[in-house]
N, C-alpha and C positions, 0 to 999 in steps of 0.2 A: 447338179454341177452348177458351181457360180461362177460366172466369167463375166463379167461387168461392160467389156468391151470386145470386138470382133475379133478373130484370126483371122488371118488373110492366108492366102495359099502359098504352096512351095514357091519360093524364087520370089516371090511377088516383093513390093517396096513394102518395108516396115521400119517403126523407127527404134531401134534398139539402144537408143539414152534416156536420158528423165528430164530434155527439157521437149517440151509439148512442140509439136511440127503440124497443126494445123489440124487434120482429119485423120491423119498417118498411123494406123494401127501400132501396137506396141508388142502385138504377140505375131507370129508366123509359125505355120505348120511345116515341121524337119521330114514328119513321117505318119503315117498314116496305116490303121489296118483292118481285118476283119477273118474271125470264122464264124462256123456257127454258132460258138457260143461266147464270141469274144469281140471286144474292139478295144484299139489303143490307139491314141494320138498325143506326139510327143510335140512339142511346139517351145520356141526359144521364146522366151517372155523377155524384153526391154524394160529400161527405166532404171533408178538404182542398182547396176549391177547388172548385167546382162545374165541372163540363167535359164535354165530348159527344166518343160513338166514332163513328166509322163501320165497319162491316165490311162485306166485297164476299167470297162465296163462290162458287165455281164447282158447279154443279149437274150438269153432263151425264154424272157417273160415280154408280156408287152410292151414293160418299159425297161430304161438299160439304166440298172443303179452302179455306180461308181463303187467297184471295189476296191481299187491300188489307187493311189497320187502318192510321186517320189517324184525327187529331182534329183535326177542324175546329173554327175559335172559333168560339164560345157565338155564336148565331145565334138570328133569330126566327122561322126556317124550318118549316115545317110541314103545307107540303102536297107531294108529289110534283110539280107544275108549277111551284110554285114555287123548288124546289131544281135541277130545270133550268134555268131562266132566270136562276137565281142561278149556279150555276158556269158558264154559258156566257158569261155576261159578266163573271167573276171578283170578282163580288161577295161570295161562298162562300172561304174559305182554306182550305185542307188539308192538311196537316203528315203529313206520313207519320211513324211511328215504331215504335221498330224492337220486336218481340217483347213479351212481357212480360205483365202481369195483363191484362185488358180488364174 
């Protein structure tokens, strides 16, 4: 995974435009998760455009390789039961894309 600069956690101050605010993260974490053979963290990315990642990691080896990165539109999503009932009835989009900064 490349990520250049920090996530900051749920709620926390992030700066979600493209002009530079000093130390002020540009990504924040929506949601967060885990089983035993999975983890995903979906995070709104700031700067040109405000936008949300998803990534979906494989866990059951020592290291976790990144299998999914999509970005889903900008959604009001925000609990784990909620984003299941949202893509099970395809109310959620998800745009797969390919490689590149996250």
């Amino acid at each position: 995974m490349r990520v250049s600069e920090p996530i900051v956690a749920i709620g926390a101050e992030f700066n979600p435009g493209d002009v530079v605010r000093g130390s002020i993260p540009q990504r924040r974490v929506i949601l967060g998760g885990t089983s035993s053979s999975l983890a995903f963290i979906w995070y709104e990315h700031g700067g040109r455009g405000l936008h949300e990642h998803l990534l979906v990691f494989d866990r059951r080896g020592a290291e976790a390789p990144l299998l999914f990165h999509a970005q889903p539109r900008r959604t009001d999503v925000r609990t784990l039961p909620d984003l299941k009932r949202r893509l099970s009835v395809g109310e959620v989009v998800v745009e797969t894309v390919p490689g590149g900064e996250y």
